[in-house]
PDB file of N, CA, C, O and CB in Angstrom:
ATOM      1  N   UNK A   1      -1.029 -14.180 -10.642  1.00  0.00           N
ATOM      2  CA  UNK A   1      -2.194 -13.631  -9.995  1.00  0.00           C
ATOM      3  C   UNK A   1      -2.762 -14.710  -9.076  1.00  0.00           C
ATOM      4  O   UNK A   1      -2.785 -15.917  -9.313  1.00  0.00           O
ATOM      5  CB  UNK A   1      -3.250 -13.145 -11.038  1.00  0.00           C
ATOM      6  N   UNK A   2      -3.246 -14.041  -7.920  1.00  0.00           N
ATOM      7  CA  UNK A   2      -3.554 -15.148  -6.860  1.00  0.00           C
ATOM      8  C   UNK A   2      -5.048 -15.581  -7.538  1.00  0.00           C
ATOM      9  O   UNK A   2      -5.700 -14.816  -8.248  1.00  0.00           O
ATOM     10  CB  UNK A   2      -3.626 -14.499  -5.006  1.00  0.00           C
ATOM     11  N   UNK A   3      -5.429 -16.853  -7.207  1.00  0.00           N
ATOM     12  CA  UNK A   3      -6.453 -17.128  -7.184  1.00  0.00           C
ATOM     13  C   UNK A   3      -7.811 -16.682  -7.362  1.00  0.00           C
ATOM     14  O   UNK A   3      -8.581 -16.868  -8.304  1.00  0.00           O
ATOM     15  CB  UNK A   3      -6.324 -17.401  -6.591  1.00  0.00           C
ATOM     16  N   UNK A   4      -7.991 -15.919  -6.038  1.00  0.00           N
ATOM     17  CA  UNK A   4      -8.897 -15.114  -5.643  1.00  0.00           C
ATOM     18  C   UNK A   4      -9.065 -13.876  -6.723  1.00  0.00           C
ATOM     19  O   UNK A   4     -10.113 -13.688  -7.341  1.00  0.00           O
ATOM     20  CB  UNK A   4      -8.529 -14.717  -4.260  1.00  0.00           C
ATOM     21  N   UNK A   5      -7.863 -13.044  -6.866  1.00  0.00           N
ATOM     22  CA  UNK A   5      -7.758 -12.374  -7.757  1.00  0.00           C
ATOM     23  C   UNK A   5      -8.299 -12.719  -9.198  1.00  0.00           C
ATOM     24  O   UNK A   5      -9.270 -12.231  -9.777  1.00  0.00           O
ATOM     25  CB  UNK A   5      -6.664 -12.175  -7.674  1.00  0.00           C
ATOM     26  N   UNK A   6      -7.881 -13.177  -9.401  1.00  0.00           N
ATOM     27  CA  UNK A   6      -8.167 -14.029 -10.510  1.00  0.00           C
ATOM     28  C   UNK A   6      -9.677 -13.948 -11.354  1.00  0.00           C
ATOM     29  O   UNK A   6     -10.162 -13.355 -12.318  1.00  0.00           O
ATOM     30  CB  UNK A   6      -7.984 -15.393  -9.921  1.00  0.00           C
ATOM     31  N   UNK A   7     -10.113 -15.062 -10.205  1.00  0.00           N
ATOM     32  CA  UNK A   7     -11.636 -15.281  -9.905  1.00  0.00           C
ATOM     33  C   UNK A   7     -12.175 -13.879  -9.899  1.00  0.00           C
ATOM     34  O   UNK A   7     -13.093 -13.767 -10.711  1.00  0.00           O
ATOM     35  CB  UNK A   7     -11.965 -16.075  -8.425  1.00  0.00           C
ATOM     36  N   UNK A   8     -11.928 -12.884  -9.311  1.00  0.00           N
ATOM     37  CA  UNK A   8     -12.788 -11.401  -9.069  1.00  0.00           C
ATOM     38  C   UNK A   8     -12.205 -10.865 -10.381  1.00  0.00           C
ATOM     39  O   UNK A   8     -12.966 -10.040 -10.886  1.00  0.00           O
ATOM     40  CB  UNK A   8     -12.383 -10.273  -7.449  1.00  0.00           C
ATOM     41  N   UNK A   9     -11.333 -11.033 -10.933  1.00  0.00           N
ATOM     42  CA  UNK A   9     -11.117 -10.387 -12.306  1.00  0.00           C
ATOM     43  C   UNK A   9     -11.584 -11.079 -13.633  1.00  0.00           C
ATOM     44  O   UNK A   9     -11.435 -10.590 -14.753  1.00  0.00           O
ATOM     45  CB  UNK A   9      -9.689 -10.187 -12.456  1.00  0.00           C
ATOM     46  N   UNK A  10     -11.990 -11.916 -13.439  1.00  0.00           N
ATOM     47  CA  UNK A  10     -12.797 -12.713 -14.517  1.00  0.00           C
ATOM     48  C   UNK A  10     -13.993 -12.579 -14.158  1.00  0.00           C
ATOM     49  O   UNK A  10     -14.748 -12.686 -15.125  1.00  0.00           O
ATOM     50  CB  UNK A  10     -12.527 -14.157 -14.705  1.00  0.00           C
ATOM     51  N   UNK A  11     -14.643 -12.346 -12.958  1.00  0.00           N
ATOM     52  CA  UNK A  11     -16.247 -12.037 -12.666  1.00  0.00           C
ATOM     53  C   UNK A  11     -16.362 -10.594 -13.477  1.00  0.00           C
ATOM     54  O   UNK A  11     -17.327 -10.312 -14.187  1.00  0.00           O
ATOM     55  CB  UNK A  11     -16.704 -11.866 -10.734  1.00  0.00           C
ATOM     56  N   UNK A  12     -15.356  -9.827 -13.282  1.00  0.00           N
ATOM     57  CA  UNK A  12     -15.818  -8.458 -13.682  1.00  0.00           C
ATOM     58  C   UNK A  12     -15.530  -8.356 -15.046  1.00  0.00           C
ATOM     59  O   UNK A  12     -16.277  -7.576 -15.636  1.00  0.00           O
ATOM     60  CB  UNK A  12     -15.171  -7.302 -12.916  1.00  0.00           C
ATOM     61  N   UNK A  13     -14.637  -8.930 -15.761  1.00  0.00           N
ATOM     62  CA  UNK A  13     -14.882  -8.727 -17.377  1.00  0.00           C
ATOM     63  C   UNK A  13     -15.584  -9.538 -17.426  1.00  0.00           C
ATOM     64  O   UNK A  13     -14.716 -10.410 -17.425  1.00  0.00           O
ATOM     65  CB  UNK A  13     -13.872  -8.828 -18.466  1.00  0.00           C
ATOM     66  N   UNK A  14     -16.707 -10.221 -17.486  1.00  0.00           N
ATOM     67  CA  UNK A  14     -17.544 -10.930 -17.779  1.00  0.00           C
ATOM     68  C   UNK A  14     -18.879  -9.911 -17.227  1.00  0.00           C
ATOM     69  O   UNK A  14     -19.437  -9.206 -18.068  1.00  0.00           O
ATOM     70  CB  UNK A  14     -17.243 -12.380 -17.195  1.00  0.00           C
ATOM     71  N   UNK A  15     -19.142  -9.894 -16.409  1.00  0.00           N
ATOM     72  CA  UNK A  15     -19.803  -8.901 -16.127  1.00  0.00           C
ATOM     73  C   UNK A  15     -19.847  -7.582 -16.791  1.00  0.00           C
ATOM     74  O   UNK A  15     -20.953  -7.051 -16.882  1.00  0.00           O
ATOM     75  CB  UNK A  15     -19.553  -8.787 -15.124  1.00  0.00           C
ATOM     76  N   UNK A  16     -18.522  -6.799 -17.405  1.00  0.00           N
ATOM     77  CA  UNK A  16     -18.287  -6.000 -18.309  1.00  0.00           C
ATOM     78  C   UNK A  16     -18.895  -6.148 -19.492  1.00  0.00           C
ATOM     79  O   UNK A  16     -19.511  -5.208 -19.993  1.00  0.00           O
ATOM     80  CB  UNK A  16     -17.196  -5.948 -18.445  1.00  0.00           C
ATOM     81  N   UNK A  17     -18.815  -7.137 -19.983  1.00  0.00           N
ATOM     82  CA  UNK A  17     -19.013  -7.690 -21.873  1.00  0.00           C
ATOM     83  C   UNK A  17     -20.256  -7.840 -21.927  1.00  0.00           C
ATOM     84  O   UNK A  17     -20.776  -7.711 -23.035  1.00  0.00           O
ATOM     85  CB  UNK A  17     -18.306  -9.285 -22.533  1.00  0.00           C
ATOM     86  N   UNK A  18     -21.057  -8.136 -20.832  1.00  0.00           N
ATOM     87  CA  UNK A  18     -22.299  -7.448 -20.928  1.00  0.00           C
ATOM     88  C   UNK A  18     -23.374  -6.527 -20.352  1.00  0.00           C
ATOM     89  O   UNK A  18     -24.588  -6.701 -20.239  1.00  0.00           O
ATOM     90  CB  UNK A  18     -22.705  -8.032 -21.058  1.00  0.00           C
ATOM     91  N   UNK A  19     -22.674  -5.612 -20.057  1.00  0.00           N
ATOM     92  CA  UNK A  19     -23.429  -4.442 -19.680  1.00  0.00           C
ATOM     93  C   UNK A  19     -23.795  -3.248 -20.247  1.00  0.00           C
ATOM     94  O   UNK A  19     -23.157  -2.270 -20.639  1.00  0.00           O
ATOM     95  CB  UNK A  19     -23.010  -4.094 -18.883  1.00  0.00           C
ATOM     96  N   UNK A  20     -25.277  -3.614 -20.197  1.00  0.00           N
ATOM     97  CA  UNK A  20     -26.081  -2.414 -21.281  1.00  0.00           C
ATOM     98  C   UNK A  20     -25.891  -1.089 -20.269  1.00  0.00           C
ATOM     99  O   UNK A  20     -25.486  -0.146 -20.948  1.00  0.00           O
ATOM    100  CB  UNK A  20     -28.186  -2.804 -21.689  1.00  0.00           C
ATOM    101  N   UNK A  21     -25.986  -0.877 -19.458  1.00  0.00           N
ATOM    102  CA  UNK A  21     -26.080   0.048 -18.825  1.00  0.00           C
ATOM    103  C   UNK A  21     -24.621   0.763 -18.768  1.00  0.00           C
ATOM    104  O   UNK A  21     -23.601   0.196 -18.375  1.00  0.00           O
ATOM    105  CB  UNK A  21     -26.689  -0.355 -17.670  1.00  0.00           C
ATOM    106  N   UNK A  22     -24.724   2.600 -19.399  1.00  0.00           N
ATOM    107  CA  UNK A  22     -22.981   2.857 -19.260  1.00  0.00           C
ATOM    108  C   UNK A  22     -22.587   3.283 -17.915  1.00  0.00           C
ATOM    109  O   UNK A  22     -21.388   3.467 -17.706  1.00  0.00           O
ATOM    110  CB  UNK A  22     -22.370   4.106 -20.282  1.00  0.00           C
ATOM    111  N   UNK A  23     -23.455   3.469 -16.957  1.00  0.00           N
ATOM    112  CA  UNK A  23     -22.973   3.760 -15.598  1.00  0.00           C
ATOM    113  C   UNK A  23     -22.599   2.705 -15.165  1.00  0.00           C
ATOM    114  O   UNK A  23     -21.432   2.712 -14.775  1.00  0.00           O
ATOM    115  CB  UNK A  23     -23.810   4.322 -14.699  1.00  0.00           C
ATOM    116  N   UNK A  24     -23.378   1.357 -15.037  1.00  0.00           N
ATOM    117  CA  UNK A  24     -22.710   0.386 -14.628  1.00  0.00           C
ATOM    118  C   UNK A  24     -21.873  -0.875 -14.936  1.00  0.00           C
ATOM    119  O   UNK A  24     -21.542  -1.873 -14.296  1.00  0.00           O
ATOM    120  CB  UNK A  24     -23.257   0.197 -14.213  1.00  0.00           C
ATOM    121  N   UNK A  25     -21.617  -0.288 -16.509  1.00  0.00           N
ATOM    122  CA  UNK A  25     -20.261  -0.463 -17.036  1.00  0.00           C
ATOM    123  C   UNK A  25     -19.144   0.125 -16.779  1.00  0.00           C
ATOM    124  O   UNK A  25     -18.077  -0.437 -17.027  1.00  0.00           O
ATOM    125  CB  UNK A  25     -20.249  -0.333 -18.053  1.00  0.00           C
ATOM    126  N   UNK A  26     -19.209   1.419 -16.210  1.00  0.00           N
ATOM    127  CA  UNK A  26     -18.346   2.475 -15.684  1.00  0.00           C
ATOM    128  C   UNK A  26     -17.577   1.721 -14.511  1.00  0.00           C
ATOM    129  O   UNK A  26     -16.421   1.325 -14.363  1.00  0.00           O
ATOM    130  CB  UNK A  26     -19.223   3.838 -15.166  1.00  0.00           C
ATOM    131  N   UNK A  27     -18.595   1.703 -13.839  1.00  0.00           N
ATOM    132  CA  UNK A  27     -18.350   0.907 -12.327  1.00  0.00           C
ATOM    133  C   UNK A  27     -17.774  -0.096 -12.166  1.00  0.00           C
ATOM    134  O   UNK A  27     -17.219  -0.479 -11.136  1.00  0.00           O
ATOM    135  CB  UNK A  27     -19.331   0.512 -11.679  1.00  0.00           C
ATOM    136  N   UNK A  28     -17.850  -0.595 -13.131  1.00  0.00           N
ATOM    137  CA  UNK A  28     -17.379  -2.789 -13.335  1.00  0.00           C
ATOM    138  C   UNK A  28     -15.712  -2.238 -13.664  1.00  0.00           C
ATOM    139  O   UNK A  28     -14.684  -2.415 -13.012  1.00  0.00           O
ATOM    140  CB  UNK A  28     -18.498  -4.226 -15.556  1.00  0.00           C
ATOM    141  N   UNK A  29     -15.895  -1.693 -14.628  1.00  0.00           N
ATOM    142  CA  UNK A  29     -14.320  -0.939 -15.237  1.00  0.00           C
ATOM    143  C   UNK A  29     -13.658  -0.768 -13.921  1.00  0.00           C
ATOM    144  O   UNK A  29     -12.605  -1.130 -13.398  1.00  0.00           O
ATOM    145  CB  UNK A  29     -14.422   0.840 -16.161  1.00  0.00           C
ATOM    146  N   UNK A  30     -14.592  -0.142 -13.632  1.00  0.00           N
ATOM    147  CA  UNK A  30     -13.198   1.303 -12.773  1.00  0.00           C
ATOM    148  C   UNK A  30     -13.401   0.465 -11.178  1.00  0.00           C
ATOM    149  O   UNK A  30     -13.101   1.208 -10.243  1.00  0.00           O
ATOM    150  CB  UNK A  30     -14.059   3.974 -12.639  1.00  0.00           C
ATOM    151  N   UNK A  31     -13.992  -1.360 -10.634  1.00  0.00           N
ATOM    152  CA  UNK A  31     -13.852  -1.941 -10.102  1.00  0.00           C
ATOM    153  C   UNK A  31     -12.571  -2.678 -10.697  1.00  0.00           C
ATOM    154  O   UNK A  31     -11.433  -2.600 -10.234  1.00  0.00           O
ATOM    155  CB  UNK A  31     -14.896  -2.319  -9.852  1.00  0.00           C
ATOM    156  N   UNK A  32     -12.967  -3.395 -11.796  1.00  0.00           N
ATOM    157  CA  UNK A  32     -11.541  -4.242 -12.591  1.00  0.00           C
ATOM    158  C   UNK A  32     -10.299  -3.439 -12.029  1.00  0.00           C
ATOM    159  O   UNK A  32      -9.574  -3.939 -11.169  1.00  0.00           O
ATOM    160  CB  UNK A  32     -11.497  -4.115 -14.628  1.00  0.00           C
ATOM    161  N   UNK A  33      -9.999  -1.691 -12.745  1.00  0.00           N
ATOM    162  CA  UNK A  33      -9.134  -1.418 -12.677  1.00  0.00           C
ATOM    163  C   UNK A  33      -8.372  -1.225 -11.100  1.00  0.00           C
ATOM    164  O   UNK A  33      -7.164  -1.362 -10.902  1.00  0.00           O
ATOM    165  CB  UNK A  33      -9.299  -0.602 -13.467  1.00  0.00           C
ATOM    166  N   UNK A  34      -9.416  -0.870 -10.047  1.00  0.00           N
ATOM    167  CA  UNK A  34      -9.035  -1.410  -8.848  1.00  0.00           C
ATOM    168  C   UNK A  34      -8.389  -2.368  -8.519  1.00  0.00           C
ATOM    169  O   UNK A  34      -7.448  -2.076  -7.780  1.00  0.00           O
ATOM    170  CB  UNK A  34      -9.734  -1.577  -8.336  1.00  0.00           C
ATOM    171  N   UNK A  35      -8.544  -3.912  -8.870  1.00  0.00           N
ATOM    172  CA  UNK A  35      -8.322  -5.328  -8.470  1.00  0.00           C
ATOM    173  C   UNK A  35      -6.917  -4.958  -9.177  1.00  0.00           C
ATOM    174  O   UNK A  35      -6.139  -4.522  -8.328  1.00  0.00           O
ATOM    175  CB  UNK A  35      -9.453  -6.751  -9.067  1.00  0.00           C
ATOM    176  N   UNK A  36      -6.406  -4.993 -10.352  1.00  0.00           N
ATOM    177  CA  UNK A  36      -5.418  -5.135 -11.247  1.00  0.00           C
ATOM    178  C   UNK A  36      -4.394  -3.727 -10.128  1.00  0.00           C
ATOM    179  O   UNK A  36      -3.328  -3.821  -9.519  1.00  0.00           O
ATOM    180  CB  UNK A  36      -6.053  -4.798 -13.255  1.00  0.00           C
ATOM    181  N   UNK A  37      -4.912  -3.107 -10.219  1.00  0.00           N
ATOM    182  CA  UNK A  37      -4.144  -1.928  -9.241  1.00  0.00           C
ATOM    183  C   UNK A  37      -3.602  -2.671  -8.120  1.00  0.00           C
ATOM    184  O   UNK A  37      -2.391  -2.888  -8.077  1.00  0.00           O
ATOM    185  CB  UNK A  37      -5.195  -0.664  -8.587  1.00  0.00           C
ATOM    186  N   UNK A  38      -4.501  -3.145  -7.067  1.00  0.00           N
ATOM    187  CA  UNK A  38      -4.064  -3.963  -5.697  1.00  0.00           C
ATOM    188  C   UNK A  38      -3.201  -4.680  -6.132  1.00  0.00           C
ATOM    189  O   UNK A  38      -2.001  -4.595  -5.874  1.00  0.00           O
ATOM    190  CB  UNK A  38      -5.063  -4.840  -4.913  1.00  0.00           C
ATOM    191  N   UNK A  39      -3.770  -5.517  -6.889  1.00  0.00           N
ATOM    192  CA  UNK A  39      -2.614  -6.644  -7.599  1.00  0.00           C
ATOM    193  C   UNK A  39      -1.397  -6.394  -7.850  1.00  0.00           C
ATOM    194  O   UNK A  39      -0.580  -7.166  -7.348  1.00  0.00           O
ATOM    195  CB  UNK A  39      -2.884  -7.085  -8.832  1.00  0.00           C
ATOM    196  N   UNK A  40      -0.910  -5.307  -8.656  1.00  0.00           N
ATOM    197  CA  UNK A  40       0.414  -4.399  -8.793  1.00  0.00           C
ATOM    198  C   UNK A  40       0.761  -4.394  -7.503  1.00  0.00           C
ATOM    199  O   UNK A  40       1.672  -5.207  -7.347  1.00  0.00           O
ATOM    200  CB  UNK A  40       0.297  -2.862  -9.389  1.00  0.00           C
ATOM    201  N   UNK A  41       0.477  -3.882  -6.537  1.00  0.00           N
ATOM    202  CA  UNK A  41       0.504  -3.604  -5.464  1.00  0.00           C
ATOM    203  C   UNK A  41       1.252  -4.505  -4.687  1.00  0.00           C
ATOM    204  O   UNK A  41       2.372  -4.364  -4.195  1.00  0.00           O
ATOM    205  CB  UNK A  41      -0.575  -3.415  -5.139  1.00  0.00           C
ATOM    206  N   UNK A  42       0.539  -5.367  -4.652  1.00  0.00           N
ATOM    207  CA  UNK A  42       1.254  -6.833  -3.466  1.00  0.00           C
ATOM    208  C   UNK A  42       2.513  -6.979  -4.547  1.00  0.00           C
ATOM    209  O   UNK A  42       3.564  -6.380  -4.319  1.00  0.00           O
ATOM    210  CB  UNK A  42      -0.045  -8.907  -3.223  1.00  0.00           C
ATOM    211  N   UNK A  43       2.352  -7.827  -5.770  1.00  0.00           N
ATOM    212  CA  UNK A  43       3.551  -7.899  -6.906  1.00  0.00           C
ATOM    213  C   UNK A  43       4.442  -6.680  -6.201  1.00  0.00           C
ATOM    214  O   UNK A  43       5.391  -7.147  -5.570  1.00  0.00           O
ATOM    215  CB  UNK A  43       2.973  -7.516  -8.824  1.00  0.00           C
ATOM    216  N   UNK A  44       4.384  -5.663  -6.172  1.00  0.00           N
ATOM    217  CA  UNK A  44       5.498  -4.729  -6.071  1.00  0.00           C
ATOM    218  C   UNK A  44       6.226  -5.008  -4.557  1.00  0.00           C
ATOM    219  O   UNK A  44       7.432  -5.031  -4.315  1.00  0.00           O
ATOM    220  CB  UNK A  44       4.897  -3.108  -6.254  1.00  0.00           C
ATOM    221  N   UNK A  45       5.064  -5.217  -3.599  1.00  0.00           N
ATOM    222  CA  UNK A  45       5.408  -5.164  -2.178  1.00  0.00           C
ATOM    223  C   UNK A  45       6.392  -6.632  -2.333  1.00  0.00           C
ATOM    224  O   UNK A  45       7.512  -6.547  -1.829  1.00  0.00           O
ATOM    225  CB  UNK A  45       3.860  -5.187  -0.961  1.00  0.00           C
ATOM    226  N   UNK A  46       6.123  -7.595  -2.820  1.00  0.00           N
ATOM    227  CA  UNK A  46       6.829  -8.885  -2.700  1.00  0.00           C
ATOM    228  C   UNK A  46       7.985  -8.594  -3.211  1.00  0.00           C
ATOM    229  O   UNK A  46       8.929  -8.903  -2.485  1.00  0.00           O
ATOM    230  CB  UNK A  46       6.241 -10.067  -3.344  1.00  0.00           C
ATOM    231  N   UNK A  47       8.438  -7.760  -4.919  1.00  0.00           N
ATOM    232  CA  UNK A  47       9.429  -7.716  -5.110  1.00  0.00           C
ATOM    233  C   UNK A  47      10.356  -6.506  -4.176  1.00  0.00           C
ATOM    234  O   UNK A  47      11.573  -6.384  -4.314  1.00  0.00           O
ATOM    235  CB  UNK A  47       9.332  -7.702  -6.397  1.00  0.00           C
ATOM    236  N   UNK A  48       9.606  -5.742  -3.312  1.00  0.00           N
ATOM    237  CA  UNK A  48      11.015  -5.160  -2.439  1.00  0.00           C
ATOM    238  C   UNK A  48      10.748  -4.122  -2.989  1.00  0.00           C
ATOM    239  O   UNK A  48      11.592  -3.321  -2.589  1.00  0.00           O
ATOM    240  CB  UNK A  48      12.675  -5.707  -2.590  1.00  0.00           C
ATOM    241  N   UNK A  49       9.736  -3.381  -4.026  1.00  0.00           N
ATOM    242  CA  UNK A  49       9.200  -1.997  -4.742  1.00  0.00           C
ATOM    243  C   UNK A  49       8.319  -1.152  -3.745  1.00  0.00           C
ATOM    244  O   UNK A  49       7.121  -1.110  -4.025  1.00  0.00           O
ATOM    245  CB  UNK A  49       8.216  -2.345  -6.134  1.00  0.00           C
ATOM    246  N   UNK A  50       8.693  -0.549  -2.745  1.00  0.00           N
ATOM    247  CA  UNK A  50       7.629   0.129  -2.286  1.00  0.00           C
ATOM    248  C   UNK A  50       6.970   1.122  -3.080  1.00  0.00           C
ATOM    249  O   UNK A  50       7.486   1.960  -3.820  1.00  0.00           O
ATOM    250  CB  UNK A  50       7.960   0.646  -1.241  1.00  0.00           C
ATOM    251  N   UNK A  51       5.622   0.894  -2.800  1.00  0.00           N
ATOM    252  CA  UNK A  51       4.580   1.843  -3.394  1.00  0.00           C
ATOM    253  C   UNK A  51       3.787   3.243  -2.524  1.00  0.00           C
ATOM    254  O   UNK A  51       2.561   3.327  -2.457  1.00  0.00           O
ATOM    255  CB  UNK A  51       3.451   0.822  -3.789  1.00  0.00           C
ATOM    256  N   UNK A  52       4.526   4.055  -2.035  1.00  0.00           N
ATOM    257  CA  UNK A  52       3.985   4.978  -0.965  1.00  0.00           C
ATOM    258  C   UNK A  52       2.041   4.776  -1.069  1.00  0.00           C
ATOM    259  O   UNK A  52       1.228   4.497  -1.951  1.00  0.00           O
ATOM    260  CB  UNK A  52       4.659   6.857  -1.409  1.00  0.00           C
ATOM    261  N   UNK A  53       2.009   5.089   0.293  1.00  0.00           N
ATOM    262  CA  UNK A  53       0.368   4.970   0.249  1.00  0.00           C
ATOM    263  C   UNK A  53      -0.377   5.963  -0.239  1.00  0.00           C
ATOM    264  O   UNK A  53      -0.016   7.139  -0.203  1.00  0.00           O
ATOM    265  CB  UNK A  53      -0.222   4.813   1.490  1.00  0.00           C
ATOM    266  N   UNK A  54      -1.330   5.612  -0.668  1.00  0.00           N
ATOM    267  CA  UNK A  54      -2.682   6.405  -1.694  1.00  0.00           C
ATOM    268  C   UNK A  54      -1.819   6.858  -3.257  1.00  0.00           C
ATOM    269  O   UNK A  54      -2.166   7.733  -4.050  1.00  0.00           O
ATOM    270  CB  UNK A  54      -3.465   8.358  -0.676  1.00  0.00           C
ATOM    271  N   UNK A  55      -0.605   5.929  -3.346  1.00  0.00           N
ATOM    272  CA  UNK A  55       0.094   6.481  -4.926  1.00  0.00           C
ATOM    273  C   UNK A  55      -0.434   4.913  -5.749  1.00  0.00           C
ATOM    274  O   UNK A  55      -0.627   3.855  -5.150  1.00  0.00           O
ATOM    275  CB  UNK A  55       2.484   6.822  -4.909  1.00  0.00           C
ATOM    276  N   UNK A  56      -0.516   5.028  -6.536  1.00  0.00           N
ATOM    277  CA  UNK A  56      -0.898   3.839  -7.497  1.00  0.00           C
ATOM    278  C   UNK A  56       0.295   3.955  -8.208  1.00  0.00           C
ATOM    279  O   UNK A  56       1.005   4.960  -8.227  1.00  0.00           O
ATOM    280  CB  UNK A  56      -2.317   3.927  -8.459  1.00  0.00           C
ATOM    281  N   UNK A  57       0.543   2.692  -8.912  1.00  0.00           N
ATOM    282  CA  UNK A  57       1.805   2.150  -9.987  1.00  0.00           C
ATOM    283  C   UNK A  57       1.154   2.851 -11.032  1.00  0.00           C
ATOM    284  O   UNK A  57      -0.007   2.553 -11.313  1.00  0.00           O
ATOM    285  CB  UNK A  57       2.105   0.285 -10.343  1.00  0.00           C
ATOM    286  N   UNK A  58       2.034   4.163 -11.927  1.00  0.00           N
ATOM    287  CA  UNK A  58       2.342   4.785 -13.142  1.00  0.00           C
ATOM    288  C   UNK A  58       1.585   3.957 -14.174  1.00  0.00           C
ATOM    289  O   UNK A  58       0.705   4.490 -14.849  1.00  0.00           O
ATOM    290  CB  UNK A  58       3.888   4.865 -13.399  1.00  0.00           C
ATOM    291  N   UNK A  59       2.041   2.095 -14.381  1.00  0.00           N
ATOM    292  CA  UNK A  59       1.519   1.464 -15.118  1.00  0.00           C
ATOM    293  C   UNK A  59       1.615   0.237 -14.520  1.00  0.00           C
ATOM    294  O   UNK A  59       2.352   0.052 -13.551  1.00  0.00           O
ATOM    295  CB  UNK A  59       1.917   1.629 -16.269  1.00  0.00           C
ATOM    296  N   UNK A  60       0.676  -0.949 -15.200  1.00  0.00           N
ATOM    297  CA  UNK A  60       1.273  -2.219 -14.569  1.00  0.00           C
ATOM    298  C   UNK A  60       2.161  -2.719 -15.123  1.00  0.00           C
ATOM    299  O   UNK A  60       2.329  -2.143 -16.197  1.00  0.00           O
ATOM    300  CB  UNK A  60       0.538  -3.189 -14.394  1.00  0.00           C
ATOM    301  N   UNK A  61       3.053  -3.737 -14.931  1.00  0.00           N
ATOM    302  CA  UNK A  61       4.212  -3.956 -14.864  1.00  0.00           C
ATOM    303  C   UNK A  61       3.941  -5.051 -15.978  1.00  0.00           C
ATOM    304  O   UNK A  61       4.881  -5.276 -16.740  1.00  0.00           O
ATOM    305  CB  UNK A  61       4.832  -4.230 -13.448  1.00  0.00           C
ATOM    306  N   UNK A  62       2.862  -5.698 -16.146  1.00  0.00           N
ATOM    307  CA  UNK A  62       2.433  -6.911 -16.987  1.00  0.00           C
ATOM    308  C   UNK A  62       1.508  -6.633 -18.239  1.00  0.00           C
ATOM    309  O   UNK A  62       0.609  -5.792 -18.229  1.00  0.00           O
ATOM    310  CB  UNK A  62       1.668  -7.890 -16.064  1.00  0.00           C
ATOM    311  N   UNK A  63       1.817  -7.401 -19.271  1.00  0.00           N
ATOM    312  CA  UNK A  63       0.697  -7.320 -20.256  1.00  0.00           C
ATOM    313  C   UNK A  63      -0.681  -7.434 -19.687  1.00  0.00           C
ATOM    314  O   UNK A  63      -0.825  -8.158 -18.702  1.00  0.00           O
ATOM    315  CB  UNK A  63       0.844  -8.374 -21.263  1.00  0.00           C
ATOM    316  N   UNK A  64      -1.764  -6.773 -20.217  1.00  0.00           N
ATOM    317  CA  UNK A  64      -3.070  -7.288 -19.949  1.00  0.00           C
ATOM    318  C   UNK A  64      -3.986  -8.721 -21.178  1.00  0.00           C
ATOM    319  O   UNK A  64      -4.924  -9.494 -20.986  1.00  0.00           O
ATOM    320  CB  UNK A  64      -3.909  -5.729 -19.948  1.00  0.00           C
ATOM    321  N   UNK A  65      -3.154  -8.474 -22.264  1.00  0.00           N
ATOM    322  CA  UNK A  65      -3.534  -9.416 -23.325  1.00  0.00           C
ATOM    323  C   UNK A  65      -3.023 -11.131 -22.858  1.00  0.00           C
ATOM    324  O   UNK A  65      -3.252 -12.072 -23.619  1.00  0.00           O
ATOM    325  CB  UNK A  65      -2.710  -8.812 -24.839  1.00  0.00           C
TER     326      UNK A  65
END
């Protein structure tokens, strides 16, 4: 994971773990799951996997643990 990535995916589970609010726990989520999505994304584009546009990867390819 690049850097950047990284960094924006550790802001948002952290930001996640504490949010009282369930809408904008919703949002942090379903931001995370964005980043991790893109992320698949380039990973796939580098290995030579095209991903047709507006289709998301089935699953990611990596543990999340």
């Amino acid at each position: 994971m690049r850097g950047e990535t990284k960094e924006r995916w550790r802001e948002l589970c952290e930001r996640a773990v504490v949010e009282d609010d369930p809408d904008k726990f919703i949002e942090t989520v379903q931001q995370l799951i964005q980043v991790l999505e893109d992320e698949e994304i380039r990973r796939r584009t580098i290995m030579g996997i095209r991903v047709p546009p507006g289709e998301k990867p089935a699953k990611l390819s990596y543990p999340l643990a």
